[in-house]
Every structure is written in C-alpha cells, then in structure tokens.
C-alpha positions in Angstrom: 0.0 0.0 0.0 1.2 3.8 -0.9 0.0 6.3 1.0 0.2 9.9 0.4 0.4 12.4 3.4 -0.3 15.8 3.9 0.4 18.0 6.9 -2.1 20.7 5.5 -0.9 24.4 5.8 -0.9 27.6 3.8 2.3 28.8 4.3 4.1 25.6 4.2 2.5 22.2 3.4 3.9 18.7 4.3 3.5 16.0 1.9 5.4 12.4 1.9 4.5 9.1 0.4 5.6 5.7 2.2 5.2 2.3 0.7 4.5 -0.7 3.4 2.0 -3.5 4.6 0.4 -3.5 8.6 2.9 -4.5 10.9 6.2 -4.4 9.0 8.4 -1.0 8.9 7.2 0.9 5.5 9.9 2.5 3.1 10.2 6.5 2.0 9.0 6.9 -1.2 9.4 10.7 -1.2 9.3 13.7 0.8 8.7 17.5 0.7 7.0 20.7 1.6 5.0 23.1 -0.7 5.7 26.7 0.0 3.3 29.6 -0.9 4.6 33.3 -0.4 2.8 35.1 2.8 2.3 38.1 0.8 0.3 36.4 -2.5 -3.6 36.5 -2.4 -5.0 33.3 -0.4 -7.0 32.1 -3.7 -3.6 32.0 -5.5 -1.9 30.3 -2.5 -4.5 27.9 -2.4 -4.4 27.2 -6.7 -0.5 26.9 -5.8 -1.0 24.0 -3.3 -4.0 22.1 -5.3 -1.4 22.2 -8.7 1.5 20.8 -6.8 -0.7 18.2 -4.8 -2.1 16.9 -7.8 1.8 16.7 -9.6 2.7 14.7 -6.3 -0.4 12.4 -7.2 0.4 12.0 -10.6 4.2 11.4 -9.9 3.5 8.6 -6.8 0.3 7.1 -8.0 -0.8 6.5 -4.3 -3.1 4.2 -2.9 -4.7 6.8 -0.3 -3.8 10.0 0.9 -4.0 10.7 4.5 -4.8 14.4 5.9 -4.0 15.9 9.0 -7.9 16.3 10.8 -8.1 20.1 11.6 -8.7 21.1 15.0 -9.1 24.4 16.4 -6.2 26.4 17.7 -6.5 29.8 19.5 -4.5 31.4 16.3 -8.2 31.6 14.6 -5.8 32.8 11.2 -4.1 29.4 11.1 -6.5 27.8 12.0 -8.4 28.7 8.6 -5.2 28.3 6.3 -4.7 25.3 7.6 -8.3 24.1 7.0 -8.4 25.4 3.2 -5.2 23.6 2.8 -6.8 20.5 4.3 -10.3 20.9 1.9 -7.6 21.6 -1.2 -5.8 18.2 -0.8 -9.3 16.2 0.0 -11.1 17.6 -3.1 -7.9 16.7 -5.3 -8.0 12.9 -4.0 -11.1 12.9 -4.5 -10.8 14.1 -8.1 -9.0 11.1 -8.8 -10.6 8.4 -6.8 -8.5 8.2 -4.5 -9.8 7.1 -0.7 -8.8 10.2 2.4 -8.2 9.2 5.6 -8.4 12.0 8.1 -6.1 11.8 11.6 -6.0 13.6 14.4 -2.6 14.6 15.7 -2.7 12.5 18.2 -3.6 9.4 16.7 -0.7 10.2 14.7 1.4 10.7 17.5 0.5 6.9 18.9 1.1 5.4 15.9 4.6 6.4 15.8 5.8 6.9 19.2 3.3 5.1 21.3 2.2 8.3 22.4 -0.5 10.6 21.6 1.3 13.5 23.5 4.6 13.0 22.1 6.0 16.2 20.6 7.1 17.2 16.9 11.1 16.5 17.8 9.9 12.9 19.3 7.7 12.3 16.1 10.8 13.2 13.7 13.0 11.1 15.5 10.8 7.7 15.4 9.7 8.7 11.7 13.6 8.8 10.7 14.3 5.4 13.2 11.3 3.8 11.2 11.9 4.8 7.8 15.5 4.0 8.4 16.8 7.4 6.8 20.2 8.9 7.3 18.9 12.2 7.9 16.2 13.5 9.7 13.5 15.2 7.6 13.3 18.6 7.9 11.3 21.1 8.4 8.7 19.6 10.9 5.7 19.6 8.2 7.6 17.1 6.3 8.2 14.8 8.9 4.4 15.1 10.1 3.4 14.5 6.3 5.9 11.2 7.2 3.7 10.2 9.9 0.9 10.5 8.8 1.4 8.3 5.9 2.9 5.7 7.9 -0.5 6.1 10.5 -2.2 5.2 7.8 -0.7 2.2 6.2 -0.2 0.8 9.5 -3.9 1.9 10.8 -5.9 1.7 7.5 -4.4 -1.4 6.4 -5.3 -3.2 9.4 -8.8 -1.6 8.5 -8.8 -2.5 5.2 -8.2 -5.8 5.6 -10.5 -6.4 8.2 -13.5 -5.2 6.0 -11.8 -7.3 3.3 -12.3 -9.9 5.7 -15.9 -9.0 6.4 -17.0 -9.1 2.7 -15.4 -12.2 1.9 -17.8 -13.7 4.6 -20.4 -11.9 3.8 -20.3 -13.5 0.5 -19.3 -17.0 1.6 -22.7 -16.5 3.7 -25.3 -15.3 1.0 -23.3 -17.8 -1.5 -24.0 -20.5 0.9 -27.8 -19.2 1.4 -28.4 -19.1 -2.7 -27.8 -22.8 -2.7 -29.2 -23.2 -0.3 -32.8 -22.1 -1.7 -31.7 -23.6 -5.1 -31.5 -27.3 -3.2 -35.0 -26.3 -1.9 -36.7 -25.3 -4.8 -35.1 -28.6 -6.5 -36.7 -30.4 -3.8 -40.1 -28.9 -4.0 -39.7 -29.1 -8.0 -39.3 -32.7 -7.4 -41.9 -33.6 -4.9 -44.3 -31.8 -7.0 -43.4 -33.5 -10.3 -43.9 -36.8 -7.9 -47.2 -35.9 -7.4 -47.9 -34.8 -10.5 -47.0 -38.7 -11.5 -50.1 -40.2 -9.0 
C-alpha cells in the first residue's frame, strides 16, 4: 500500500509518500514541503497547493492519501489556512478516486511513538528510526506528512483488511444461502413432479 500524506498548511505544506504493509516497517518513497509566499492572495496560494498536490499524485500514483484532521487552535488565522489547505488536498483525492483518511494529531502521534502527546522532535525522531533514513526530515511539516502516511498504512491497512475480511464472509454467507434455496426449490420441483405422477 502507498500512501500519500499531507500535513495541511498555507504557508508551508507537508507531503510524503511511504510504501508498506500492517505490521512491517514501511519504506520513504518521497518527501517535501509546498511553500506559498505570505504576501500572495490566499485564492492563488491555495491554486499553488492544489497544482503541486495533484503533480505529487500523478508522480507517486498512491493508494490513499491521508490528511491531517483540523482542530481548532487559539490562532483563529491558522486555524483557517490550515483548513483550506486541508479541503484543497481532499477535493484533489477525491478528483481522482482516490480514498482520504483524516487523523488527528494525536492518533498520529501513537502510531509512531506510542504516544498521543509525544512532541514534533519525538515524532521526527521515530519517523527517521522507522523509515530507516540517514537524515532526519526537515522542516517539521515534512516529517508530520511522514507520519501521517505511515498512520495510515499501518492503521488503514489493518482496517482494510479487516473489511476485506468481512466481505469475503459476507459473500461466503449469501453464496451458501443461494444454494441453499436452489436445493429447496429442486426439492419442492421434485416432490411436485412426484405428485404430478399419481
């Protein structure tokens, strides 16, 4: 599974792709940040983000793409570019069929260090120890972007293959009910054409 995340933000937005399975360490794909000048119209910023989101897409052919779940901050400002950052990447999965996963921060934060109050240097440091890198990805948004795409292979895998799981009985179950109204109706057919004989 391939996962693209995105630490949503305006100013700077996280993304990185990982490549793994549930319960094995995953492997970077690729890592960065999109930038957007402070000073351009928030419209334009926005257009800059959705263009380079959808080149990541097209470049890494994910499976998913898994987005930071906005909450609200006292920095009301933020708060919003970080939410039209977040709507951006969503509607651009979305455009190409691709499943979103939204995670809070500190389900993030548990998935990769075991806990949900860990802070950003304890996140960057177990996203570099699991992805095995020689350097540790910098700035912070690009190692968030890390962990969230390594939440979600590890999380939505395990999800994905339990509903797997779930359909394949489901269908071993109305498979097994189908025959076994066909064997009735045989029956019937046959007491009836036994009948039918007298």
């Amino acid at each position: 599974m391939r996962v693209l995340g995105v630490d949503p933000g305006l100013t700077r937005c996280g993304l990185g792709v990982v490549e793994g399975t549930p319960g094995k360490p995953p492997a970077l794909v690729a890592v960065g940040v999109i930038r957007t000048p402070a000073d351009l119209d928030v419209s334009k910023r926005l257009v800059l983000i959705e263009e380079e989101l959808d080149a990541w897409i097209a470049r890494y052919q994910p499976d998913a793409v898994a987005v930071e779940r906005v909450f609200a901050q006292h920095n009301v400002r933020t708060v919003m570019g970080t939410a039209q950052a977040s709507g951006i990447a969503m509607v651009v999965a979305a455009r190409r069929g691709l499943p979103v996963a939204l995670h809070t921060p500190s389900e993030v934060k548990a998935a990769v260090t075991g806990s949900g109050r860990a802070d950003k240097e304890q996140v960057t440091t177990m996203v570099t120890r699991i992805l095995k890198l020689s350097e540790r990805p910098t700035p912070a948004d690009a190692a968030d972007a890390l962990a969230l795409a390594i939440c979600q292979v590890w999380r939505g895998g395990v999800a994905s293959k339990l509903q797997e799981a779930a359909t394949s009985r489901a269908n071993l179950e109305a498979t097994a009910q189908a025959q076994s109204r066909l064997q009735v109706a045989r029956l019937r057919a046959a007491v009836a054409a036994q009948q039918g004989k007298r």
